[in-house]
Structures are given as C-alpha cells and as structure tokens.
C-alpha positions as a printed Julia matrix, in Angstrom:
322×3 Matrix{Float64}:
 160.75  131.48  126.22
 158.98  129.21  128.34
 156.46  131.78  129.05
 155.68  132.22  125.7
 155.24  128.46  125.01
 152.97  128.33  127.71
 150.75  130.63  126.33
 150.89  129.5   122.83
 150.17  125.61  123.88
 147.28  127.25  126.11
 146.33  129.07  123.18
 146.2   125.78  120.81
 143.82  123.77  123.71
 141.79  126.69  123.76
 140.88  126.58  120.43
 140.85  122.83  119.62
 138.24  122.91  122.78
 136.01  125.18  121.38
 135.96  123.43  117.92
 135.06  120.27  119.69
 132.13  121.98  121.78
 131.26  123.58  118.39
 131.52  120.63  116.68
 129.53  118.63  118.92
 127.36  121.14  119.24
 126.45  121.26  115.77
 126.43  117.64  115.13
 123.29  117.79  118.02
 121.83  120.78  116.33
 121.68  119.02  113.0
 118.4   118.18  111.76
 117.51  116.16  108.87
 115.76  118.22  106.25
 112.84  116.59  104.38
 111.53  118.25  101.58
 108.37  116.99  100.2
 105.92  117.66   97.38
 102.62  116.91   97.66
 100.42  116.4    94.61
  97.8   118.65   96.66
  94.31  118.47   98.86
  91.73  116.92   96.37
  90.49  114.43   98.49
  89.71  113.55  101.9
  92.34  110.71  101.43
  95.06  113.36  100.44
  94.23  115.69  103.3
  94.76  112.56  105.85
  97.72  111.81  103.92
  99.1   115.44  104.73
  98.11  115.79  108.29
 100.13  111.78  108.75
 103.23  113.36  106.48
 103.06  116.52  108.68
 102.6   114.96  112.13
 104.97  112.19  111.6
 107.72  114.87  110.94
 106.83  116.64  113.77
 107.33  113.66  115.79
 110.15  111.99  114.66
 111.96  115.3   115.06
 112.85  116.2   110.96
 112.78  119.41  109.64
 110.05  119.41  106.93
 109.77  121.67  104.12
 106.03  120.87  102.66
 104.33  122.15   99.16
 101.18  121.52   97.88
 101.26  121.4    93.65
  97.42  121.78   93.52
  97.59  118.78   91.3
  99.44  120.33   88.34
 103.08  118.83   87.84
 104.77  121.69   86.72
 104.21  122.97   90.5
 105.7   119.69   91.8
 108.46  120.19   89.56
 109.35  123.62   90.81
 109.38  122.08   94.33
 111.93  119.76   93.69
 113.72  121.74   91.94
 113.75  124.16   95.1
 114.63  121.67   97.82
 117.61  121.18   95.06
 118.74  124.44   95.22
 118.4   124.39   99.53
 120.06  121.36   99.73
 117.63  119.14  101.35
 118.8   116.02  102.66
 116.19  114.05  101.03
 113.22  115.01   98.83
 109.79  112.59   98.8
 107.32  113.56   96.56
 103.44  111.45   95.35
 103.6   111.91   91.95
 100.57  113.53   90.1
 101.64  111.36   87.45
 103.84  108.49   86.52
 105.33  110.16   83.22
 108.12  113.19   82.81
 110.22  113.2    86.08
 113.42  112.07   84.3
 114.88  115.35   84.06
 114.05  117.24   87.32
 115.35  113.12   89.2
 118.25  113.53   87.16
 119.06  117.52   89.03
 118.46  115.6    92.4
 120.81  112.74   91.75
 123.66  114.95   90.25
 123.3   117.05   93.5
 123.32  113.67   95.34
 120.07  114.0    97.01
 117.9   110.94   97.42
 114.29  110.47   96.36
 111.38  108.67   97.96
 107.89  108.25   95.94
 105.35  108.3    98.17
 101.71  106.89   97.66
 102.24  107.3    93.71
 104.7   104.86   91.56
 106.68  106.54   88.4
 107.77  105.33   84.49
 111.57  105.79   84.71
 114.02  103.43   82.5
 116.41  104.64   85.34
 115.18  102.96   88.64
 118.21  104.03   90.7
 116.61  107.98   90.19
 114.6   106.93   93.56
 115.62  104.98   96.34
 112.22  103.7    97.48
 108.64  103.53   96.44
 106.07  103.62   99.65
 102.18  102.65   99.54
  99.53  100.62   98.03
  99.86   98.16   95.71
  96.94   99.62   93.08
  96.8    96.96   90.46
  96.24   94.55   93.41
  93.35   96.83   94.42
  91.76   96.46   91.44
  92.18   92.75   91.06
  90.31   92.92   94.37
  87.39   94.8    93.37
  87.28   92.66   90.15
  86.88   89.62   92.25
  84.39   91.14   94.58
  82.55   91.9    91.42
  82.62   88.23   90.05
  81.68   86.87   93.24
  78.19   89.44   93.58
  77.61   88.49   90.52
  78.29   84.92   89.92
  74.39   83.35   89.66
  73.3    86.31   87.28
  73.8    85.94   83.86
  74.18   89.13   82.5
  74.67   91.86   80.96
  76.83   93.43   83.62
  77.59   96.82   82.49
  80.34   98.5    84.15
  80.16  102.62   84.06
  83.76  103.82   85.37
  84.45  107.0    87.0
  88.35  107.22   86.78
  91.36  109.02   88.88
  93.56  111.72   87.23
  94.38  110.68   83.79
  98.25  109.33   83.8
  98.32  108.79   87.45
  99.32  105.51   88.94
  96.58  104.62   90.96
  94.29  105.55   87.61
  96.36  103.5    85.39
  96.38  100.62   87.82
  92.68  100.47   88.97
  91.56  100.02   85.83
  94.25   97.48   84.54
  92.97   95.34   87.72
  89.72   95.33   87.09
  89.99   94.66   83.34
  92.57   91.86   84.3
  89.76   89.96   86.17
  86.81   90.33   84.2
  88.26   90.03   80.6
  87.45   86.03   80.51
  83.91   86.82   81.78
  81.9    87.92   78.62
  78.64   89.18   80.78
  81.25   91.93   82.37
  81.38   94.98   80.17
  83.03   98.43   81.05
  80.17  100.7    79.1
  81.46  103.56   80.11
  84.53  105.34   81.25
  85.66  109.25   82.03
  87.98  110.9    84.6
  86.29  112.76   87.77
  89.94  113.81   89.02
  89.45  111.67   92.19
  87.08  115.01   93.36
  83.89  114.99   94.92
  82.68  117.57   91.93
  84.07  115.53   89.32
  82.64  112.38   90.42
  79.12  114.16   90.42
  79.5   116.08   87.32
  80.67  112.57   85.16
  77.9   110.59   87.28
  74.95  113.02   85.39
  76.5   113.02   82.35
  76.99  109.09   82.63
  73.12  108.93   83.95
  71.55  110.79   80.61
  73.92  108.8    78.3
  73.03  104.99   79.78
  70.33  105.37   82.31
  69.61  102.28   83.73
  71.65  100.51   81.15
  74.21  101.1    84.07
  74.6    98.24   86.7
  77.82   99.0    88.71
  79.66  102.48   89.37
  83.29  101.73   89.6
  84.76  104.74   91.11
  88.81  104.96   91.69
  88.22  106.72   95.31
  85.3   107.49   98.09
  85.22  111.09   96.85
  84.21  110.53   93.4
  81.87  107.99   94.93
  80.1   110.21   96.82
  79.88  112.59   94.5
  78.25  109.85   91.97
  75.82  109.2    94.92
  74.39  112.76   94.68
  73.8   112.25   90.96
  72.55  109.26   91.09
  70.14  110.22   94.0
  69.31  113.11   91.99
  67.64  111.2    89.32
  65.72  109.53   91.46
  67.81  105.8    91.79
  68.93  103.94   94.64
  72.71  103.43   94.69
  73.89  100.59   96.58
  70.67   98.79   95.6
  69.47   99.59   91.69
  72.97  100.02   90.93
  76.3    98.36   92.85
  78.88  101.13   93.87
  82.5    99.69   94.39
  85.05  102.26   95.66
  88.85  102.59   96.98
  90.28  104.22  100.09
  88.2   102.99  103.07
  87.67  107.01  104.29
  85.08  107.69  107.43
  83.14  109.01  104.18
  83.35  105.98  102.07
  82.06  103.81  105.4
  79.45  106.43  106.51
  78.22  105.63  102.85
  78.46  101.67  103.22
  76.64  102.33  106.84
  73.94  103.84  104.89
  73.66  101.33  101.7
  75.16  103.33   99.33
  78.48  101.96   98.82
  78.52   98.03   98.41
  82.57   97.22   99.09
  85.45   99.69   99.88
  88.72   98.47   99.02
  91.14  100.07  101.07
  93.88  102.44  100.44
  95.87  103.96  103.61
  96.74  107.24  103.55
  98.47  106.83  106.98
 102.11  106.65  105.56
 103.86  109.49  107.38
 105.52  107.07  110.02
 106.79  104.44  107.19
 107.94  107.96  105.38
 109.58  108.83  108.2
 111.22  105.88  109.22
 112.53  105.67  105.37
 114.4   109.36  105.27
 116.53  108.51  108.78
 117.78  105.13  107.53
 118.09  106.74  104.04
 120.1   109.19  106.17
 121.85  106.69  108.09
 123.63  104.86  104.9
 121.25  101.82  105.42
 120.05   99.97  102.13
 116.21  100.03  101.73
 113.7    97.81   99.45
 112.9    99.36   96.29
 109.21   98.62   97.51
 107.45   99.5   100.76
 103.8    97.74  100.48
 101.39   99.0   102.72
  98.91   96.25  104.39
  95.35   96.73  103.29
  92.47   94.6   103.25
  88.29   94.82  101.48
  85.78   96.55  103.38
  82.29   94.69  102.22
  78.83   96.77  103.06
  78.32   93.92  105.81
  80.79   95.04  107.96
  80.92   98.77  108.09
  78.49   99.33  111.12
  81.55   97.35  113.03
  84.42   99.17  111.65
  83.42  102.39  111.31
  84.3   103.86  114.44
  88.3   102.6   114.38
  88.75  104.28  111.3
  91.45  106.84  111.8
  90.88  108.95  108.01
C-alpha cells in the first residue's frame, strides 16, 4: 500500500513539474502578434514608413504579420478581417481613408482585439472601436503652410492664386491639408485656391495634374500647393517642362520633409517643406506592448514636427533619416 502511494504521489510531482516547465516555457515562448495593414508603397514617405514599422518589430521582438492594400480599402479590409480570423493580439492599420471602417472595427472588437490607427485618423461615431491614434497632426500642417504663405507674401498685394495638387480623395491627411490652408487664408481676399485636383500623393499623379493645371492657368498660377514631396516633384517635371522656374516664377510649398523634398529645396525648387515623420515604428511599437500589458493609453499620440524653409536645407539635409 505504501508502495503504491509512493508511486502515485511521485507520479502527481511528475506531472505538475512538467506543466510548470511547460508552462513557463510557453509563457517565454509567447510572442506578441502584430498584425498590420498598410495602405501600400505610393510614396517615398510610405516606403520609410514600412521599413520603421518593419524594423521596429524586428527589434522590439513582436511577431509581425504585414500587408500592403496597394491603396484600395477593400484590400485593407480583407487584412483585418484576416488577423481576425488568426487571432492577432493587436491589429494597427493607416487608413486609406477616414470613411467605412465601422463594420470590419466592429469584427475586431467583438473578437476583443484592439486597434491602433497609425499615420491616418478615421470618422467613427464609436471612438472606443480604436484604442489609439499615432502621427501627425495634418490640419496643424496646413495651418503651417498657410502661415508660411501669408508671411512670403505679406508686402504683395495680389492676386495670389493658389493651384492645389491634393492627396487621395477621402483620406485624412487630404481632408486636413486643405481645411488648414483654407482656415488661414479665408480672411485674406488676395489668397485664392484657382485650382484644385487629386495626384494620389504619387510622383505620376503630381506630374500628370501639374500639365493639365499648366495648359488650363499658365502663369495665372503663383503657388503649387502640393499635399506631399512626391507630387511635388512630380509638378517640378511639368512645370520644368514648359519651360518655368519653380521655386522662383512660381512658389512650391510641400509636406513630408523626405531626402527628395530637401534635395529639391537644396536646388530652389521647393520653397518650404512642412514636415511629416514617417518614423513611427518605435512609438507603434511601444503602443502594442503596453496595449498588451493592460496599461491605459491617450486616444492621441502627436508626433513632433517642425517647417523646413528653402534657407535651411543645405544644413539639414544630411541628418535626414527618410
């Protein structure tokens, strides 16, 4: 009898040992899973943004499940809907555009999987279908460039006429660029946007709106507003094309503060950069463990930018990490 109770007790530590070692084992095993969606490579911004989502992962030792929605929405959609059905431990997405996540937010919060918006803001009536938003502040961006504006062209009286080369139609920083512009300049009569079409933040589209925008107004046009350094550069080309002088017959204002948009100021052809940091893998990062971790988070990460003016790219051209 005693035997037998031996062996059975032995038996019981035996196995409540290897559960523990198992369980511990596990418990170091366990990564956290990030899935995110990115709204795809259109820009040298968005490829830096990948490469600081990617790396960032890498470093901070998360498993990262990555898909690139070649800026159509349905593809995001799927994505989501796909770290839903793996059972991610948290999903981050940019948006491609601020309307129509309700429903696929909705499948993530029933399966009780949190959300962080990256780079991109959402419309939702429901603000507890995301935990966090993380970037730029885009309406402040354009309020920047607005003031830039008034200040160049304080002592002139005017006409000012304003041809716009806008971001993906519906997508935050689109919406929000323009709004901050038109917020600064609507008391100043001489400021007038003359002009205004969507180059999908592309090098191509920026070109391809630029021409048509050059054989419509011609030198009717006295400032290219473009929402990023891509479509800039791309209005550059045109512009060059037909024989004018950006940066001096015509003022080019731009957003993101790329090694592109800088080589450009460097050269004269962009006047003012306003920046935009695509650098948010880290802050990402740092988000999904806390997340993770049961720790309450601000419903709004900004990320510290500043203006770029033509004077000082020469300088600050070579720290530019993007």
């Amino acid at each position: 009898m005693r035997h037998s109770r031996r062996v059975a007790l032995a038996a019981l530590l035996g196995s409540a040992l290897t559960l523990a070692i198992g369980t511990g084992a596990h418990a170091e095993d366990k990564k956290i899973t990030l899935g995110f969606a990115q709204v795809g490579a259109e820009s040298a911004w968005r490829t830096a943004n990948t490469v600081s989502v990617k790396s960032a992962a890498a470093d901070a030792g998360i498993n990262l499940k990555f898909s690139d929605a070649q800026q159509k929405q349905e593809n995001q959609i799927k994505a989501i809907r796909s770290y839903i059905a793996q059972k991610v431990d948290v999903i981050a997405f940019s948006p491609v555009v601020e309307s129509g996540w309700e429903p696929v937010l909705i499948e993530a919060k029933n399966a009780k999987i949190p959300v962080i918006l990256t780079d991109r803001n959402i419309d939702v009536k429901d603000k507890s279908l995301y935990v966090t938003m993380i970037g730029s502040d885009f309406l402040e961006e354009g309020r920047r460039a607005g003031k830039w504006l008034e200040e160049r062209y304080k002592n002139e009286p005017g006409p000012i006429n304003i041809a716009e080369l806008q971001g993906t139609v519906g997508s935050a920083p689109a919406n929000d660029r323009r709004a901050g512009l038109l917020e600064v300049i609507k008391n100043d009569p001489k400021f007038k946007v003359i002009a205004s079409q969507s180059g999908d933040f592309t090098l191509a589209g920026g070109k391809q709106v630029m021409e048509a925008f050059v054989k419509t107004y011609g030198k009717k046009i006295n400032v290219v507003y473009a929402h990023n350094d891509d479509m800039a550069l791309g209005a550059i080309q045109a512009m060059e094309e037909a024989g004018w002088k950006p940066g001096k017959d015509v003022s080019v204002v731009s957003f993101d503060a790329t090694k592109g948009g800088f080589q450009a100021m460097v050269a004269g052809k962009i006047n003012v950069d306003v920046e935009c940091s695509p650098l948010l893998g880290p802050q990402l990062m740092t988000a999904v463990k806390d997340i993770v971790a049961g720790k309450q988070l601000p419903k709004r990460i900004v990320t510290e930018e500043t203006v770029f003016p033509m004077s000082v790219a020469a300088e600050v051209l070579p720290t530019r990490k993007y």
